[in-house]
Gaussian input, Z-matrix of N, CA and C with variables (Angstrom, degrees):
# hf/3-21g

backbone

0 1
 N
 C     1     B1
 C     2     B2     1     A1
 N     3     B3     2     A2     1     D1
 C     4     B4     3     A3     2     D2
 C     5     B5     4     A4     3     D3
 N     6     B6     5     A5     4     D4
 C     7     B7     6     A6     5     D5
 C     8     B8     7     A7     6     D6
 N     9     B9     8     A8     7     D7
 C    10    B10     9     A9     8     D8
 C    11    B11    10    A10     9     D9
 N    12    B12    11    A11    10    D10
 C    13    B13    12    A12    11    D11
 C    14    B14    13    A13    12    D12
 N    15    B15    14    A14    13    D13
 C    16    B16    15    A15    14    D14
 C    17    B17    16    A16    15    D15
 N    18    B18    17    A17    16    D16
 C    19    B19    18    A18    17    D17
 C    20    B20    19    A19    18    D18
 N    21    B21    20    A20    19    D19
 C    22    B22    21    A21    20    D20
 C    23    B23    22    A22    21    D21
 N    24    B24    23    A23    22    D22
 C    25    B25    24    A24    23    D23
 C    26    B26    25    A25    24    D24
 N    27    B27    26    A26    25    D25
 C    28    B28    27    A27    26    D26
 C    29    B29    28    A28    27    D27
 N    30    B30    29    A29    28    D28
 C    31    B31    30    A30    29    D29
 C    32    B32    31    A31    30    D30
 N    33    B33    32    A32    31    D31
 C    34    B34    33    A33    32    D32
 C    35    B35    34    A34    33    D33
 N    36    B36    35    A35    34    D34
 C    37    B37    36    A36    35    D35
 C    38    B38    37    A37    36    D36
 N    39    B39    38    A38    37    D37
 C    40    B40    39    A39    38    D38
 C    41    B41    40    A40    39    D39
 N    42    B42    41    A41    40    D40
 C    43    B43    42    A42    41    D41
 C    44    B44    43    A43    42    D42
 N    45    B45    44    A44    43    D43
 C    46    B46    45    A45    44    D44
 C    47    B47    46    A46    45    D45
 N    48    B48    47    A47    46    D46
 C    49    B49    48    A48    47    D47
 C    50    B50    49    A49    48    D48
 N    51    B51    50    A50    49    D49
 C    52    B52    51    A51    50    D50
 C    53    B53    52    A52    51    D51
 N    54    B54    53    A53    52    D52
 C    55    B55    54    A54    53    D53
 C    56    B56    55    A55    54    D54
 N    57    B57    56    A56    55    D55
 C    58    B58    57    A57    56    D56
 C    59    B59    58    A58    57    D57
 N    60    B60    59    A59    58    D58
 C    61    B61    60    A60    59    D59
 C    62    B62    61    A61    60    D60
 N    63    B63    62    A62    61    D61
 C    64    B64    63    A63    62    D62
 C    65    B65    64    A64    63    D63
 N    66    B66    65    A65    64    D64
 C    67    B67    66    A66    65    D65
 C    68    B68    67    A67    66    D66
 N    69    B69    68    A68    67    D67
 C    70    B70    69    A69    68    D68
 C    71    B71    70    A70    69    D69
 N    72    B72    71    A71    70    D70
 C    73    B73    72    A72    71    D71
 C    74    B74    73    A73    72    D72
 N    75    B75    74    A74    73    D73
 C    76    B76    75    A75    74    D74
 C    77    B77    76    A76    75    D75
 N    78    B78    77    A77    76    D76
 C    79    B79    78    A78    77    D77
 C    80    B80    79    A79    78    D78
 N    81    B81    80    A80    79    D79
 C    82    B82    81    A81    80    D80
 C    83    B83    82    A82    81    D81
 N    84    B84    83    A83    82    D82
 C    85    B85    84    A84    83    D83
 C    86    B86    85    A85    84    D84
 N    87    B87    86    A86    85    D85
 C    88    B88    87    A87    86    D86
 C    89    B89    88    A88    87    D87
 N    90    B90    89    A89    88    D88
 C    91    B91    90    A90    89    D89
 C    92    B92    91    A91    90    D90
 N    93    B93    92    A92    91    D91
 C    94    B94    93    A93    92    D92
 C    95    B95    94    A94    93    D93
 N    96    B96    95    A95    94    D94
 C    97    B97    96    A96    95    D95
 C    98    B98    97    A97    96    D96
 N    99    B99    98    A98    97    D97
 C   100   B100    99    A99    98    D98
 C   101   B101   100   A100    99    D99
 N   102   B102   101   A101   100   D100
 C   103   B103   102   A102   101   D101
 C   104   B104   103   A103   102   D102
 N   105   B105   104   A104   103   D103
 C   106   B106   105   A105   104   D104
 C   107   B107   106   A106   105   D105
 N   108   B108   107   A107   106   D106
 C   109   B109   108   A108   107   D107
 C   110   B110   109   A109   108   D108
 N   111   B111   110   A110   109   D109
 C   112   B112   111   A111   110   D110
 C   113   B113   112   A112   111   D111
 N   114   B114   113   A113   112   D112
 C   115   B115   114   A114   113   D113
 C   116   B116   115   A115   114   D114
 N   117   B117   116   A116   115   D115
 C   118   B118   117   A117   116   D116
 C   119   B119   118   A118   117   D117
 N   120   B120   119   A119   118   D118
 C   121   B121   120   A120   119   D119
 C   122   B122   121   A121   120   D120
 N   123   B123   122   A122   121   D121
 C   124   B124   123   A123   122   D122
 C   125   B125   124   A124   123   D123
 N   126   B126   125   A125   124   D124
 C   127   B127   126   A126   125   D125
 C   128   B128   127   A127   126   D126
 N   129   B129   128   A128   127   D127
 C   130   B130   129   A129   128   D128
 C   131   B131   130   A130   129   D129
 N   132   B132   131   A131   130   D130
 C   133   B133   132   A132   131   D131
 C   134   B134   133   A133   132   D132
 N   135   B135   134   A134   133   D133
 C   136   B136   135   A135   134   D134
 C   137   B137   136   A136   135   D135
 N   138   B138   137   A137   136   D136
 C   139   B139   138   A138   137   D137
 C   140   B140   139   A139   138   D138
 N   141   B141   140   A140   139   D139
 C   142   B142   141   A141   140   D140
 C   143   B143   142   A142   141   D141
 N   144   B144   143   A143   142   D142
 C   145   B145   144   A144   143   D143
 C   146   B146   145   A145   144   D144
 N   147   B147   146   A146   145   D145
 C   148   B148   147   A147   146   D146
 C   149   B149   148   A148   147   D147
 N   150   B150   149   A149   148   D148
 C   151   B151   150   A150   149   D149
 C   152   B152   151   A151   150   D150
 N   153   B153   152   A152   151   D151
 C   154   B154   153   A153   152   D152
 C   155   B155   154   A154   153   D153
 N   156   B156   155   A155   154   D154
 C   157   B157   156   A156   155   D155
 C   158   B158   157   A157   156   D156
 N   159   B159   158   A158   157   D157
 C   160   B160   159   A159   158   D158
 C   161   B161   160   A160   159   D159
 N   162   B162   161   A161   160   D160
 C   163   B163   162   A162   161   D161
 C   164   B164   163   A163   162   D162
 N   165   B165   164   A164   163   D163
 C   166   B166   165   A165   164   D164
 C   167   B167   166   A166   165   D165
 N   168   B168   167   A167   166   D166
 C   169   B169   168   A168   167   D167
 C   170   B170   169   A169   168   D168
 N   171   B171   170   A170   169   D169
 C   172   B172   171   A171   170   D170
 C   173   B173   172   A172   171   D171
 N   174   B174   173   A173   172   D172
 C   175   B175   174   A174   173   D173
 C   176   B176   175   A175   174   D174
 N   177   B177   176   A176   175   D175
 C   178   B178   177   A177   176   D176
 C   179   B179   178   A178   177   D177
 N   180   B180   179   A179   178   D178
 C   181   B181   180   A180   179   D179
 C   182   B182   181   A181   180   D180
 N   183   B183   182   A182   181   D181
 C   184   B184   183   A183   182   D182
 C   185   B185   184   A184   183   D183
 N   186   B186   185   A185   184   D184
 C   187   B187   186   A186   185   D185
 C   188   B188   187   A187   186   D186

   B1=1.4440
   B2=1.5270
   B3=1.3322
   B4=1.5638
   B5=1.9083
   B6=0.7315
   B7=1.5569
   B8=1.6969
   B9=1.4138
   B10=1.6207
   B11=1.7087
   B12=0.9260
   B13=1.9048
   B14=1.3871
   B15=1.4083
   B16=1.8979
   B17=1.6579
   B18=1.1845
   B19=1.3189
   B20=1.8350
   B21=1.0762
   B22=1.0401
   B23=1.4973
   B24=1.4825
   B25=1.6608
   B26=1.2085
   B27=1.4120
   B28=1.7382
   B29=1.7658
   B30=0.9855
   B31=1.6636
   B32=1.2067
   B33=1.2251
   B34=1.5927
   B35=1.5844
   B36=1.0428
   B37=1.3872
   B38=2.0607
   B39=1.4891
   B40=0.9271
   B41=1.8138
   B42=1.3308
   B43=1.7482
   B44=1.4534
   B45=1.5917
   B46=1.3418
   B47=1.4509
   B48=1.2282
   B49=1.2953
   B50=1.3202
   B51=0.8608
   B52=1.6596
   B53=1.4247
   B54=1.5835
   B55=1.3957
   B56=2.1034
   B57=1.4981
   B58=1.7596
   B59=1.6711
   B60=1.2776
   B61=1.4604
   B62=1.7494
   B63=1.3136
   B64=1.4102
   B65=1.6570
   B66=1.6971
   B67=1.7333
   B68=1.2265
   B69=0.9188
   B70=1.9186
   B71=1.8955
   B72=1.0037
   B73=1.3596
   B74=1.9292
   B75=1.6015
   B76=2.0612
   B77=1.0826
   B78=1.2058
   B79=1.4162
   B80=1.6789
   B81=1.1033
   B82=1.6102
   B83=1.4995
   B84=1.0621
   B85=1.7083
   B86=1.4524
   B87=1.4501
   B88=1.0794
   B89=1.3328
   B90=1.3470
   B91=1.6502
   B92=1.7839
   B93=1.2650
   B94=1.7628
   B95=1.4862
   B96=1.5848
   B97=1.6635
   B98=1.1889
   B99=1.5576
   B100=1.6957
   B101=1.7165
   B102=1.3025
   B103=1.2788
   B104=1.2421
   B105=2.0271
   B106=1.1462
   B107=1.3113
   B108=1.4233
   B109=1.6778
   B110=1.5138
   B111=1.2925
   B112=1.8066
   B113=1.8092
   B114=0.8995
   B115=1.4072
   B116=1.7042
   B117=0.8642
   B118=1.3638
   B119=1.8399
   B120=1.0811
   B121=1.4548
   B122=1.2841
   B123=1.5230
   B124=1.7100
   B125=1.2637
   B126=2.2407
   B127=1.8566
   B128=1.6825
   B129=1.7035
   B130=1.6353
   B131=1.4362
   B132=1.2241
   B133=1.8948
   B134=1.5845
   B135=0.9569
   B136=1.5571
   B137=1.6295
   B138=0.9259
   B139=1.5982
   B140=1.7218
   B141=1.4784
   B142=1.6023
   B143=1.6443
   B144=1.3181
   B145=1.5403
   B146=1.5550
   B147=1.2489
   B148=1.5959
   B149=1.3848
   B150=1.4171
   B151=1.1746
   B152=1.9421
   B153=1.1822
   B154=1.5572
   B155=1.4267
   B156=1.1745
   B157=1.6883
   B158=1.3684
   B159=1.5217
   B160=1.5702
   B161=1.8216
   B162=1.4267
   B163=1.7350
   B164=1.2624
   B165=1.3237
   B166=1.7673
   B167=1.9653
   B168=1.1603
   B169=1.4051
   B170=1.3748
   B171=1.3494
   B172=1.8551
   B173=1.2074
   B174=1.0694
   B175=1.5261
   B176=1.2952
   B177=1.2591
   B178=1.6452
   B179=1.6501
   B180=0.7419
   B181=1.9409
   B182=1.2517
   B183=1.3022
   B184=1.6438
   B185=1.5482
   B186=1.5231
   B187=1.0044
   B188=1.2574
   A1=108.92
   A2=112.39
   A3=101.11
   A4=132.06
   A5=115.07
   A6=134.69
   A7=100.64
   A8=98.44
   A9=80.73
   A10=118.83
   A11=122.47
   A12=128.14
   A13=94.12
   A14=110.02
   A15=111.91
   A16=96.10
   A17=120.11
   A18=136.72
   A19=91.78
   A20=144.86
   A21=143.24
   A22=132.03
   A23=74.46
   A24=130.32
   A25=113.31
   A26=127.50
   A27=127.89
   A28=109.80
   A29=114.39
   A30=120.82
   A31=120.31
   A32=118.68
   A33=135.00
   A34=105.86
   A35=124.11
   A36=112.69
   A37=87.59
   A38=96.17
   A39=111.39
   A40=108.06
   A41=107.65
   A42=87.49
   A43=121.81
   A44=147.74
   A45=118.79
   A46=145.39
   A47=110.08
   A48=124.74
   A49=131.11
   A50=143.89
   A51=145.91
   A52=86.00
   A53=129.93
   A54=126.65
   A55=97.26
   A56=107.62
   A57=106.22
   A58=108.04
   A59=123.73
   A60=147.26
   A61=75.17
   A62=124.16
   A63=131.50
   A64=94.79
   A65=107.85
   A66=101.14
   A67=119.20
   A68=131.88
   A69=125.15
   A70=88.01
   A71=136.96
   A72=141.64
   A73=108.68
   A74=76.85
   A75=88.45
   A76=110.70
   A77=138.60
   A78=134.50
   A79=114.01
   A80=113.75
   A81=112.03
   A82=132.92
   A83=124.51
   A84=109.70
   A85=82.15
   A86=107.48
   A87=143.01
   A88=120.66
   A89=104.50
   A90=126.34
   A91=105.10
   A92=92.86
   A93=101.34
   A94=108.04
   A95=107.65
   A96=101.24
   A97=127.92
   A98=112.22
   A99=115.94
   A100=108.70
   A101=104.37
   A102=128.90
   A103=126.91
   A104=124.51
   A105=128.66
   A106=116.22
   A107=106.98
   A108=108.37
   A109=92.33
   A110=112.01
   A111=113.47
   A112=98.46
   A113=104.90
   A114=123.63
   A115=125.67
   A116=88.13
   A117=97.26
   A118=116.41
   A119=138.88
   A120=152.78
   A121=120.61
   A122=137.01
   A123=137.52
   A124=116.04
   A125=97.87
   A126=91.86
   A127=114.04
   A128=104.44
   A129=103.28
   A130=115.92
   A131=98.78
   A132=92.20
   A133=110.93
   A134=89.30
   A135=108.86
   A136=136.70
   A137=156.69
   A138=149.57
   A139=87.23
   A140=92.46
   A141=126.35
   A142=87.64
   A143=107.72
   A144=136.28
   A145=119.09
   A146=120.79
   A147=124.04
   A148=107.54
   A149=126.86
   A150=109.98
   A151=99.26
   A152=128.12
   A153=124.85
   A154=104.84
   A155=87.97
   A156=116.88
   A157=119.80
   A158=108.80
   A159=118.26
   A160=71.54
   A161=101.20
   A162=116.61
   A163=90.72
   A164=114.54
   A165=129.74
   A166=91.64
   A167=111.87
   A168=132.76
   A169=104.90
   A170=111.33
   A171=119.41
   A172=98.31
   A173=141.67
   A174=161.72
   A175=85.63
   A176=110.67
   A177=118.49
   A178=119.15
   A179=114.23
   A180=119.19
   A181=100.28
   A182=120.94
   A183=110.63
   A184=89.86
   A185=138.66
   A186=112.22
   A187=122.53
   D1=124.65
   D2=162.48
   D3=-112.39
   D4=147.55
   D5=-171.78
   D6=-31.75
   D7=107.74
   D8=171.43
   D9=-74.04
   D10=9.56
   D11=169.42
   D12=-57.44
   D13=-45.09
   D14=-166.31
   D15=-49.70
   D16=-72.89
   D17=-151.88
   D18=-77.61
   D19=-48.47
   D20=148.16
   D21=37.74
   D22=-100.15
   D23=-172.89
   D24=-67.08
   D25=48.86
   D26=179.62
   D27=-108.27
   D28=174.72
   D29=159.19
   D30=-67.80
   D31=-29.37
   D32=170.34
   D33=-47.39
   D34=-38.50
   D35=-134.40
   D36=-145.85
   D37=113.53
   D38=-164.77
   D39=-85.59
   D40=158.53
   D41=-177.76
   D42=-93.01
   D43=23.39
   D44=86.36
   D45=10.22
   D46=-83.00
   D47=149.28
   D48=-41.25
   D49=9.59
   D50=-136.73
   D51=-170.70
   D52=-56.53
   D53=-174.44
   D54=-63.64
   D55=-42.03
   D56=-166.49
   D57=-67.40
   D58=-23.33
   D59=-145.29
   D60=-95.19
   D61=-78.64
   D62=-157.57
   D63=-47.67
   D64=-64.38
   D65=-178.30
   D66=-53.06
   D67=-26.00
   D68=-163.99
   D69=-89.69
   D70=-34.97
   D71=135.21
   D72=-7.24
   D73=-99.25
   D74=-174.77
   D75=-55.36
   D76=-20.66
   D77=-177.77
   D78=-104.91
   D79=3.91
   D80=177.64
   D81=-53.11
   D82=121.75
   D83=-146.16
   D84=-84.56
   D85=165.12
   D86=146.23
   D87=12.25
   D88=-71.99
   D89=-172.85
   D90=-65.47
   D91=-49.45
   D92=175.87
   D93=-47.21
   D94=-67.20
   D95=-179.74
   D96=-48.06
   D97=-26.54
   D98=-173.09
   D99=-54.19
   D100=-56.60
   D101=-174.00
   D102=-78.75
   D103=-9.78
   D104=158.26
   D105=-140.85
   D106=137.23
   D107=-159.96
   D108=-80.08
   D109=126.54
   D110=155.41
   D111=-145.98
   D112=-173.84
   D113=177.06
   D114=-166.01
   D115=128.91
   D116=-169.81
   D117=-98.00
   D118=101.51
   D119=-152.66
   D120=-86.03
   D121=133.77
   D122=-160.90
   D123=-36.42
   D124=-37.53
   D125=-171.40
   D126=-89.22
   D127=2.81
   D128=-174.08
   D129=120.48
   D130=-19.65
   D131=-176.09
   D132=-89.77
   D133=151.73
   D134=175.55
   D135=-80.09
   D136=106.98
   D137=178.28
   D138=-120.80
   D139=141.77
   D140=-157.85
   D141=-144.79
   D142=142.37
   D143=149.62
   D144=-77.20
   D145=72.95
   D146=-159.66
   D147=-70.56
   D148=126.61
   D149=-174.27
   D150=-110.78
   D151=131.99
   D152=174.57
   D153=-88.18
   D154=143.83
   D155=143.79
   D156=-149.02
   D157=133.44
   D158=-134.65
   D159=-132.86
   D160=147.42
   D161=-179.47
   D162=-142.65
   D163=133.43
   D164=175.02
   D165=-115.89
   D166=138.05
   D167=-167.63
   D168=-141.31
   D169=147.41
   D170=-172.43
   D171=-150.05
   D172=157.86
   D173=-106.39
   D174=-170.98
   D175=127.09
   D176=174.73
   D177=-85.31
   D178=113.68
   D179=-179.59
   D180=-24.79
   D181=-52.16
   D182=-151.54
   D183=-104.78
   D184=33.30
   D185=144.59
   D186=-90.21

């Protein structure tokens, strides 16, 4: 599992965002955890099983 701080921590993603990301985290019911491994740790941080899906996209010439 790795630390979601890693993935986190971009310019993208303002800290707001970073505070809503952590709650939907600590508060994930039940059903959520069954079905995705994360864990949540004594001091608060998070490590998640990140799963990708990566999309490559091209711009058509003749548009």
């Amino acid at each position: 599992m790795t630390p979601l701080s890693r993935f986190n921590q971009t310019h993208e993603t303002t800290p707001a965002n970073r505070q809503e990301i952590y709650r939907l985290y600590y508060e994930a019911p039940r059903e959520v955890r069954a079905v995705h491994p994360f864990e949540v740790l004594p001091d608060g941080s998070v490590r998640d099983r990140w799963r990708w899906c990566v999309y490559s996209v091209r711009k058509p010439d003749h548009a």
